[in-house]
N, CA, C and O atoms as a CHARMM CRD file, in Angstrom:
* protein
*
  272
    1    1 UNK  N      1.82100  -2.80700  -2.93600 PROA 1      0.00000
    2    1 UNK  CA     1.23100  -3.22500  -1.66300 PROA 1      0.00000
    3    1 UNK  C      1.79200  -4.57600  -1.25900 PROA 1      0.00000
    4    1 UNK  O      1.85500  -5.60200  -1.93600 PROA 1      0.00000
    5    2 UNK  N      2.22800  -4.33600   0.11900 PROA 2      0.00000
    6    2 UNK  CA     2.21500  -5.95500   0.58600 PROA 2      0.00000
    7    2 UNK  C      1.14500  -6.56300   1.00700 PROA 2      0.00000
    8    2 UNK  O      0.10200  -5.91900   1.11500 PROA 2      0.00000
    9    3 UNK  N      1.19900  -8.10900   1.37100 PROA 3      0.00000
   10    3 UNK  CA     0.36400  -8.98900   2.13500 PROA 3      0.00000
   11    3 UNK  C      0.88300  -9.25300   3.19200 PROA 3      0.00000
   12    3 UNK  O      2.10900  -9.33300   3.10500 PROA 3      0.00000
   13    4 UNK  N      0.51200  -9.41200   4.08500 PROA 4      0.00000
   14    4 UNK  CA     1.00300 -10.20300   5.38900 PROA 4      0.00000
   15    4 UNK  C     -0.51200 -10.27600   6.11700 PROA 4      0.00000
   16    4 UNK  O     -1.53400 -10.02900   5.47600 PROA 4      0.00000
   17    5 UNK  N     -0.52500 -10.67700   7.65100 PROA 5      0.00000
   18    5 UNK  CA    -1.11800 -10.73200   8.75500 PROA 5      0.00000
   19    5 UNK  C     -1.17200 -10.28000  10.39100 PROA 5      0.00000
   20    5 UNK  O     -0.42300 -10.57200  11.32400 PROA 5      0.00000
   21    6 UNK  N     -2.17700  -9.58300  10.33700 PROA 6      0.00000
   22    6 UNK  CA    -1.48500  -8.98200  11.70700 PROA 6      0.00000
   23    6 UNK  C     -1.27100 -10.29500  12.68800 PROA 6      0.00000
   24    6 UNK  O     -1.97500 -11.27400  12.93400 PROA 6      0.00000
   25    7 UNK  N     -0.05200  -9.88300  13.10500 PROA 7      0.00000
   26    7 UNK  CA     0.31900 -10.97300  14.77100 PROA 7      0.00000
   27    7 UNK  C     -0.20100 -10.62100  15.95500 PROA 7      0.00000
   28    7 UNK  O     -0.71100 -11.50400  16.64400 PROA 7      0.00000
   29    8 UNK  N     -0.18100  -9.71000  16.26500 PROA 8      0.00000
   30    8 UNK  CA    -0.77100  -9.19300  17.84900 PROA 8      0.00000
   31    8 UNK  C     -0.78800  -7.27500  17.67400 PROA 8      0.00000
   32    8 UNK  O     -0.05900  -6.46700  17.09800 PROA 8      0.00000
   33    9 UNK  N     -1.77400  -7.19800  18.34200 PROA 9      0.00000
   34    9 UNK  CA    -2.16600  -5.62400  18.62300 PROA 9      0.00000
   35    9 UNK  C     -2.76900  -5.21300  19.76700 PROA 9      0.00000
   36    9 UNK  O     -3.67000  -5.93000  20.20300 PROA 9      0.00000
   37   10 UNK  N     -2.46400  -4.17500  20.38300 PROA 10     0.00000
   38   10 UNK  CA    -2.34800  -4.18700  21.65900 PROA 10     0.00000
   39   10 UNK  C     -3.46800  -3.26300  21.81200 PROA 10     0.00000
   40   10 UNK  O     -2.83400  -2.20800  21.84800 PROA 10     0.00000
   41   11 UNK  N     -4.88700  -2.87300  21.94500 PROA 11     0.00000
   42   11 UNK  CA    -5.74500  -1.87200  21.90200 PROA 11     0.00000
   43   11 UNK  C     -5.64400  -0.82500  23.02900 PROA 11     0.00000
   44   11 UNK  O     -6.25100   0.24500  23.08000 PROA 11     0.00000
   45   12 UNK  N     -4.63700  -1.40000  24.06000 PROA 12     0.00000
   46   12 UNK  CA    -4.75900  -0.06600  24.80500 PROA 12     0.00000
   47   12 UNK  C     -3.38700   0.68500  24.63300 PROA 12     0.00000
   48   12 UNK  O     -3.11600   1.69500  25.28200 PROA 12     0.00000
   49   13 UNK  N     -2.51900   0.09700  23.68300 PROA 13     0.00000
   50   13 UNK  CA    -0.92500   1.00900  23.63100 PROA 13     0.00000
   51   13 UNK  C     -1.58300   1.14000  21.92500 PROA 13     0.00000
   52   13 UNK  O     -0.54100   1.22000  21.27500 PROA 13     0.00000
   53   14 UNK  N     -2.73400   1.19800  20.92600 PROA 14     0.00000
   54   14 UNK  CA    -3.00300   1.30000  19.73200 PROA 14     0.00000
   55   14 UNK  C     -1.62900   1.02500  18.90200 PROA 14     0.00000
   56   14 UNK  O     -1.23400   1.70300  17.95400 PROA 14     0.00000
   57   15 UNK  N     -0.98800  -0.11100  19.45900 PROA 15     0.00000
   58   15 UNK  CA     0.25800  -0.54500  18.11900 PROA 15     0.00000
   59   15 UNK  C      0.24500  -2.23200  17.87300 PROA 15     0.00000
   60   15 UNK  O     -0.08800  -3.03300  18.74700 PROA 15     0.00000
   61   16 UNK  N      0.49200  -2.44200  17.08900 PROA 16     0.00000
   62   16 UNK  CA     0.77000  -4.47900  16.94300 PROA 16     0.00000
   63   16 UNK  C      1.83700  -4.06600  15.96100 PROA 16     0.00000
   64   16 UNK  O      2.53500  -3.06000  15.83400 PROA 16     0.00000
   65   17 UNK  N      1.70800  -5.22000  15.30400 PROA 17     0.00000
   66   17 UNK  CA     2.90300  -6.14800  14.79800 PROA 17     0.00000
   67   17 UNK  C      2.22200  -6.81800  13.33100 PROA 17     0.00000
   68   17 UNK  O      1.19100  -7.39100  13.68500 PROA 17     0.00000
   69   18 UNK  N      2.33600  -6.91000  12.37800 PROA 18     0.00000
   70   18 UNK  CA     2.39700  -7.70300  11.07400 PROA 18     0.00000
   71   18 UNK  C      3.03300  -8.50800  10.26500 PROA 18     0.00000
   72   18 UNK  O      3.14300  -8.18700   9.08200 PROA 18     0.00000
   73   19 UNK  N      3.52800  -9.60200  10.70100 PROA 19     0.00000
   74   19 UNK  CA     4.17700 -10.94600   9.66600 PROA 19     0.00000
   75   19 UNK  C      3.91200 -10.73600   8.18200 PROA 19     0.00000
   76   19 UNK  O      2.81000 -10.89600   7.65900 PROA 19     0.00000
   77   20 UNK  N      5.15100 -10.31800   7.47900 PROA 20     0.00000
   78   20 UNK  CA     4.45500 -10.05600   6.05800 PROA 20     0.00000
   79   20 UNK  C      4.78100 -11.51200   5.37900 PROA 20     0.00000
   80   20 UNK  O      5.86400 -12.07900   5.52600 PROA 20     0.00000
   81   21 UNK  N      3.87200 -11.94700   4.74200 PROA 21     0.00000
   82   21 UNK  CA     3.34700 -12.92700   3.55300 PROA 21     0.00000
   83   21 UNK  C      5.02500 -13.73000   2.95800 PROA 21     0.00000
   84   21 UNK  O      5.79100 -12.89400   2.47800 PROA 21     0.00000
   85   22 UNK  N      5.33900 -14.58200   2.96800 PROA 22     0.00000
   86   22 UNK  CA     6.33800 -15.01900   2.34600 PROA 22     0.00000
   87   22 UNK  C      7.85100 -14.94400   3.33100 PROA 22     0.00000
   88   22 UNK  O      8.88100 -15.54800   3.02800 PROA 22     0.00000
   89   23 UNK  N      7.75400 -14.43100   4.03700 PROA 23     0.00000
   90   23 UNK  CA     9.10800 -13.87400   4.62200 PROA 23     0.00000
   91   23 UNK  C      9.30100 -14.06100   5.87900 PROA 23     0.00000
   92   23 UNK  O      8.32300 -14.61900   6.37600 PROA 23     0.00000
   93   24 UNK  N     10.23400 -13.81700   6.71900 PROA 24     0.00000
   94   24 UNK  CA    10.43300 -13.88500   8.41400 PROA 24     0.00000
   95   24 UNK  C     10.30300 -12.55700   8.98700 PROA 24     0.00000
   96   24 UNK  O     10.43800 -12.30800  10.18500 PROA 24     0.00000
   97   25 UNK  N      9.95000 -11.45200   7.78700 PROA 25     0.00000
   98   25 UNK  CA     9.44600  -9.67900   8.65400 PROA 25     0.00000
   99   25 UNK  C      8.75200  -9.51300   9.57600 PROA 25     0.00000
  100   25 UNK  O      8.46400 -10.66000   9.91700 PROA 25     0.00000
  101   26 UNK  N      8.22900  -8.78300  10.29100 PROA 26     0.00000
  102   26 UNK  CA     7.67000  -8.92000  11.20000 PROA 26     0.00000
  103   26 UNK  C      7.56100  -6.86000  11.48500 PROA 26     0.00000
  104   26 UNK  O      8.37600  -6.20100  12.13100 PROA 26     0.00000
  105   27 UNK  N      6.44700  -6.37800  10.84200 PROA 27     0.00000
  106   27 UNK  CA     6.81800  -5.03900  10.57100 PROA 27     0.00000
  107   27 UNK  C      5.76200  -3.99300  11.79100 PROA 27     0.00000
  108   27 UNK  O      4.56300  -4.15200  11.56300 PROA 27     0.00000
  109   28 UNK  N      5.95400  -3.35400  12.56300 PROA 28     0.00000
  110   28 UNK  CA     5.86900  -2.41800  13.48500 PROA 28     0.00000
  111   28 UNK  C      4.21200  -1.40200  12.57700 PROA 28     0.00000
  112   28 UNK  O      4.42200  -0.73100  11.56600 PROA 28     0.00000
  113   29 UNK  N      2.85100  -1.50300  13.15000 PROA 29     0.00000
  114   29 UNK  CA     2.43400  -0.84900  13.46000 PROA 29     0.00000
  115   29 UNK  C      1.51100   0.19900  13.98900 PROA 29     0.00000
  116   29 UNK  O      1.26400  -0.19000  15.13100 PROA 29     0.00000
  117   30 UNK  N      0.79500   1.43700  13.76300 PROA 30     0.00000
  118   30 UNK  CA     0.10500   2.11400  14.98500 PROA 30     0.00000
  119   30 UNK  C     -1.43400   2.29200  14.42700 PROA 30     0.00000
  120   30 UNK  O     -1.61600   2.84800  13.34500 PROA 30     0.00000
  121   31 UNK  N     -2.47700   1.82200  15.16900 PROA 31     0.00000
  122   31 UNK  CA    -3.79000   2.03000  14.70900 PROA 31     0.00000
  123   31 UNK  C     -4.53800   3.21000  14.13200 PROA 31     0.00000
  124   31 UNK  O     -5.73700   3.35300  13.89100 PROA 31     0.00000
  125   32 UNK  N     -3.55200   3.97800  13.98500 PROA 32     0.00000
  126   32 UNK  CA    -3.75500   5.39000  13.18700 PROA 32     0.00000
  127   32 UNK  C     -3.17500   5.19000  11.54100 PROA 32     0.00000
  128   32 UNK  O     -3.19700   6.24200  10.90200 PROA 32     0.00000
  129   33 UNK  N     -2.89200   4.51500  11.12400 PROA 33     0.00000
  130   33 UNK  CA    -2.60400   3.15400   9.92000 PROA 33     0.00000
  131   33 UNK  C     -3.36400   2.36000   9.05100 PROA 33     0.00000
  132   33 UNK  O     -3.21000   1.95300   7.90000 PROA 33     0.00000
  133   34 UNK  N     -4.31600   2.24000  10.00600 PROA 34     0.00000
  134   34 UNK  CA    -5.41600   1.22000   9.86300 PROA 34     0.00000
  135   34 UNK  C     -6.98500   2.08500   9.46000 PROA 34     0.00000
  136   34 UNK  O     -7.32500   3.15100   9.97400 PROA 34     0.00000
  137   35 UNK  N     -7.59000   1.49500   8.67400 PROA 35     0.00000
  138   35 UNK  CA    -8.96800   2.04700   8.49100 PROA 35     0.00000
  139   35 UNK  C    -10.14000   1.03000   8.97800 PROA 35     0.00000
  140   35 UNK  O    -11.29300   1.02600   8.54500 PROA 35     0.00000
  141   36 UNK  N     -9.62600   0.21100   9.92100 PROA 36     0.00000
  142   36 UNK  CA   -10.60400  -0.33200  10.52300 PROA 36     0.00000
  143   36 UNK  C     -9.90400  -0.87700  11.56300 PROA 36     0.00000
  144   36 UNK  O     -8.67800  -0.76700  11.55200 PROA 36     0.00000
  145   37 UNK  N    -10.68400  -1.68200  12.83600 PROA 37     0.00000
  146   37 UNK  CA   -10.20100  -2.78000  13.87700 PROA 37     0.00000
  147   37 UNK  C     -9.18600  -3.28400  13.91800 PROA 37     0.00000
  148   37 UNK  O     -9.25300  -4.12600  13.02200 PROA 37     0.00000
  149   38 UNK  N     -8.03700  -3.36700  14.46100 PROA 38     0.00000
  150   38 UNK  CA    -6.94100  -4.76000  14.20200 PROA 38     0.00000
  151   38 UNK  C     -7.43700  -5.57300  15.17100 PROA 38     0.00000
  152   38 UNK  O     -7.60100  -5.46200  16.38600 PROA 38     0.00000
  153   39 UNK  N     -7.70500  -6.69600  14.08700 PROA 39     0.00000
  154   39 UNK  CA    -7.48600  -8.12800  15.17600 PROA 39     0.00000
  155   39 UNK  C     -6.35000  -9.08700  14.65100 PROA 39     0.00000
  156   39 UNK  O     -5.93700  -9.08900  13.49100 PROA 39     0.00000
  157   40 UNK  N     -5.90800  -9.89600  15.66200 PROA 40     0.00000
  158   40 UNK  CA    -4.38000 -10.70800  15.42900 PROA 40     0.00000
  159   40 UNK  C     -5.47600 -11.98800  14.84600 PROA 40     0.00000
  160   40 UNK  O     -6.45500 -12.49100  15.39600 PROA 40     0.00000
  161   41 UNK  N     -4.78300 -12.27900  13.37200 PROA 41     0.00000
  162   41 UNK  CA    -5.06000 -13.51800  12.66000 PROA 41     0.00000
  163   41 UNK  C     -5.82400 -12.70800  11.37200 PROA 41     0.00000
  164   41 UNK  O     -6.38500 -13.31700  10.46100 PROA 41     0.00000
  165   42 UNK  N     -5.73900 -11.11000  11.46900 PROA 42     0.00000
  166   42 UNK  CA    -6.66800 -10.65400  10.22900 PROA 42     0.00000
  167   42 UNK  C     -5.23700 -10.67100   9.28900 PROA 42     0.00000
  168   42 UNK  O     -4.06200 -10.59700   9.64700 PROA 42     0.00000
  169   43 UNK  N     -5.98500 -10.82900   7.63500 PROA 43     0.00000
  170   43 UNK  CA    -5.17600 -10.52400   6.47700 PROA 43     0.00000
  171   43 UNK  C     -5.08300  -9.19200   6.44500 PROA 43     0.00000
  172   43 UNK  O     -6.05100  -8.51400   6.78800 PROA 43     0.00000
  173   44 UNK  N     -4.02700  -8.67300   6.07300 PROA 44     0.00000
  174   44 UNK  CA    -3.82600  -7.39900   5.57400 PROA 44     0.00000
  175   44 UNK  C     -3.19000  -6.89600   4.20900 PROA 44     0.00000
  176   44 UNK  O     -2.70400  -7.80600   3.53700 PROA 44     0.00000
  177   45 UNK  N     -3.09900  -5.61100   3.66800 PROA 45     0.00000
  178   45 UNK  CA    -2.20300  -5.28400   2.65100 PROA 45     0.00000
  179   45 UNK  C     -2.15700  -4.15000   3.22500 PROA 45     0.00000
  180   45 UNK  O     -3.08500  -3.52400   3.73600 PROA 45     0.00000
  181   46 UNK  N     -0.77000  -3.80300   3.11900 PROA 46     0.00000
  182   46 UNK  CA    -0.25400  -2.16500   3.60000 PROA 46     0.00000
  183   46 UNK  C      1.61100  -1.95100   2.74200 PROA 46     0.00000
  184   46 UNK  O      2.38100  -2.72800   2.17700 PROA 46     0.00000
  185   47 UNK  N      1.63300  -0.65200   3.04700 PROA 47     0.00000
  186   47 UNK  CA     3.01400  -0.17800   2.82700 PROA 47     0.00000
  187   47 UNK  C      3.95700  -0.27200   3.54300 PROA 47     0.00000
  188   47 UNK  O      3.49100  -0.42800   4.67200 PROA 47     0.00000
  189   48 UNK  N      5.27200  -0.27300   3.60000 PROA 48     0.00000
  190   48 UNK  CA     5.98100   0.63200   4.35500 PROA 48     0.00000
  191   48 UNK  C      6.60900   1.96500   4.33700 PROA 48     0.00000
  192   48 UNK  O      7.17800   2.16400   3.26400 PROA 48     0.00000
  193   49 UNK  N      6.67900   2.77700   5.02600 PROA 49     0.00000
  194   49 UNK  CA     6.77700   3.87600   4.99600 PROA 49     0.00000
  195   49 UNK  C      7.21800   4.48900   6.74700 PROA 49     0.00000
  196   49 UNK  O      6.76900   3.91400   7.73800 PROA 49     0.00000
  197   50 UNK  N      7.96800   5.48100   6.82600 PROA 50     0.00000
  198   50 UNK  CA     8.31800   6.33000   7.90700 PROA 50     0.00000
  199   50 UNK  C      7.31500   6.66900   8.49100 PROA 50     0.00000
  200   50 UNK  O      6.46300   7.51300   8.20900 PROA 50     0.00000
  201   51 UNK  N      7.49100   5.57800   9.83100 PROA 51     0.00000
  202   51 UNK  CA     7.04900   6.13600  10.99000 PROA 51     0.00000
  203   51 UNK  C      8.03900   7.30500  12.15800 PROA 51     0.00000
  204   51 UNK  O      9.13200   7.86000  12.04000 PROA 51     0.00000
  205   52 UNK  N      6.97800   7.28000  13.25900 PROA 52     0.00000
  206   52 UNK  CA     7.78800   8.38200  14.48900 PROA 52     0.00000
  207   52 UNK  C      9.15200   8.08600  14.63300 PROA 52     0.00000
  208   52 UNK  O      9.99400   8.96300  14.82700 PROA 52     0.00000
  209   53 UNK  N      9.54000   6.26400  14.49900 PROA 53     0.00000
  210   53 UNK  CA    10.47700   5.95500  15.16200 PROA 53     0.00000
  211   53 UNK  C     11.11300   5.25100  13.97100 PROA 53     0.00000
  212   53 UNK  O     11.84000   4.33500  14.35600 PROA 53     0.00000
  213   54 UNK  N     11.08900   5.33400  13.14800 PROA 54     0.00000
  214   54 UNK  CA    11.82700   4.65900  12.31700 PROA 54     0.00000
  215   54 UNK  C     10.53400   4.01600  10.83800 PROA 54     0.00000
  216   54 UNK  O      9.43100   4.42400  10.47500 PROA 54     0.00000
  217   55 UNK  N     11.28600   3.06700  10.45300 PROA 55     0.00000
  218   55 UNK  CA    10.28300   2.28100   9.35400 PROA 55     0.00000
  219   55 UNK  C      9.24500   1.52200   9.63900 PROA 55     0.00000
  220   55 UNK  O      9.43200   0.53400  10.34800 PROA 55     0.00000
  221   56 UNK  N      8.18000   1.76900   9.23900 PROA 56     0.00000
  222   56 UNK  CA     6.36500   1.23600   9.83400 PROA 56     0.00000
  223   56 UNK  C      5.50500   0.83700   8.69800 PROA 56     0.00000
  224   56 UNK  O      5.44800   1.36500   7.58800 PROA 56     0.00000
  225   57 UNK  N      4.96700   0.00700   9.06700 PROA 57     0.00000
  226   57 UNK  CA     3.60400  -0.37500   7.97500 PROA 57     0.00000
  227   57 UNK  C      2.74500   0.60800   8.32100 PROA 57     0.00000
  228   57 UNK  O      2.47500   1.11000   9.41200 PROA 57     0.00000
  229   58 UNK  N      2.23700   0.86700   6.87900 PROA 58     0.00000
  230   58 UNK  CA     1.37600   2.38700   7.09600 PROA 58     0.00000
  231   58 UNK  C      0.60300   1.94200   5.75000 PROA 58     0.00000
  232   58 UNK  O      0.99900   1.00800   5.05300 PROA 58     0.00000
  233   59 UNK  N     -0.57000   2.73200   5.45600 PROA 59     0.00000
  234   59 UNK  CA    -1.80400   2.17000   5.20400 PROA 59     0.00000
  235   59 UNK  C     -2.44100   0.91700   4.93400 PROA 59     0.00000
  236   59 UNK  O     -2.82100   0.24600   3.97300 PROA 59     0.00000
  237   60 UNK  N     -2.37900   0.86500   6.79100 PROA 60     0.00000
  238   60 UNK  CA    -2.69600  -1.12100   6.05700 PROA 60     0.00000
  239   60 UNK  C     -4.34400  -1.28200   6.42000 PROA 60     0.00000
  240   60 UNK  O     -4.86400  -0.59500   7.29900 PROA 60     0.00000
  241   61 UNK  N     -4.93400  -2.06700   5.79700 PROA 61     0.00000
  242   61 UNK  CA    -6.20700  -2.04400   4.84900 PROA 61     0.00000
  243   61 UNK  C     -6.20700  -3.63500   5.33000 PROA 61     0.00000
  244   61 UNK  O     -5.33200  -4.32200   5.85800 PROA 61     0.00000
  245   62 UNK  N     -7.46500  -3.89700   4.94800 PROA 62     0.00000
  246   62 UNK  CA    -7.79800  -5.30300   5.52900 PROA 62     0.00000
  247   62 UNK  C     -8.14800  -5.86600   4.07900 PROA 62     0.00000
  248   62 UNK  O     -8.80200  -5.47000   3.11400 PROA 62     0.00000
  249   63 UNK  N     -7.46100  -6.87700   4.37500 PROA 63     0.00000
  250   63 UNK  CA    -7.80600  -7.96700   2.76400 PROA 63     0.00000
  251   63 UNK  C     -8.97400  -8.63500   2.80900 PROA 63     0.00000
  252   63 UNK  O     -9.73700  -8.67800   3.77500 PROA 63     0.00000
  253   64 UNK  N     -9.17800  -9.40000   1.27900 PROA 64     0.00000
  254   64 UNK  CA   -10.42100 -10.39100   1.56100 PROA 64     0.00000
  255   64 UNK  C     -9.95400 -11.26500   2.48200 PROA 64     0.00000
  256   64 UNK  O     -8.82300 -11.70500   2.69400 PROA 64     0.00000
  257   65 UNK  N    -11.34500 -11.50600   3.16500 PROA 65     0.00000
  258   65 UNK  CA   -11.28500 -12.74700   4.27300 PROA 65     0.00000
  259   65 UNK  C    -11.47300 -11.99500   5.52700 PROA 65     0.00000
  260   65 UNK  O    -12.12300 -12.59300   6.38400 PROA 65     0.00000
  261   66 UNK  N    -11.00800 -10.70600   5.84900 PROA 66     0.00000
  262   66 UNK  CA   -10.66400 -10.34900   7.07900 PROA 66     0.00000
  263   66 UNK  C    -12.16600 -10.02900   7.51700 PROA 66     0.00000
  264   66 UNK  O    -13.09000 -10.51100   6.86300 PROA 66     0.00000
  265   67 UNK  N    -12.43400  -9.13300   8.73700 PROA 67     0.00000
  266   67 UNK  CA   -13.43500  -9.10600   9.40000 PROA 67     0.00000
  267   67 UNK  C    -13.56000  -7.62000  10.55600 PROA 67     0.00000
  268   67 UNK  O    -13.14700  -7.47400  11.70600 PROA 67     0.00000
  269   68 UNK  N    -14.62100  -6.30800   9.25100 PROA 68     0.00000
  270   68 UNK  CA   -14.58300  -5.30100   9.99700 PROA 68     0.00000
  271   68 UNK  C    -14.93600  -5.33200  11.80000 PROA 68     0.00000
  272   68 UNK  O    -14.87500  -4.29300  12.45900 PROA 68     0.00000
């Protein structure tokens, strides 16, 4: 699992963006991913894995700290 943070998510196109933890990534993805809310500034841990369009963070899960 990685760490990062979501950056921005867009609730009416259901996609954002995730800055992973340590690095300059910045990884692609869709609220069908997620098992709860994205809000921009939550912690996360997720995978990457094949999305529609290429490579996507996919089961990303909200870390301690974050906020269902």
């Amino acid at each position: 699992m990685l760490i990062g943070t979501i950056l921005q998510y867009s609730d009416s196109r259901g996609f954002g963006f995730i800055a992973e933890q340590g690095t300059t990534r910045q990884h692609f993805f869709h609220v069908s991913s997620c098992d709860f809310f994205p809000v921009a500034g939550q912690p996360v841990h997720f995978e990457l894995g094949q999305g529609r369009k290429g490579i996507a963070a996919v089961n990303v899960r909200m870390a301690a700290g974050g906020v269902k």
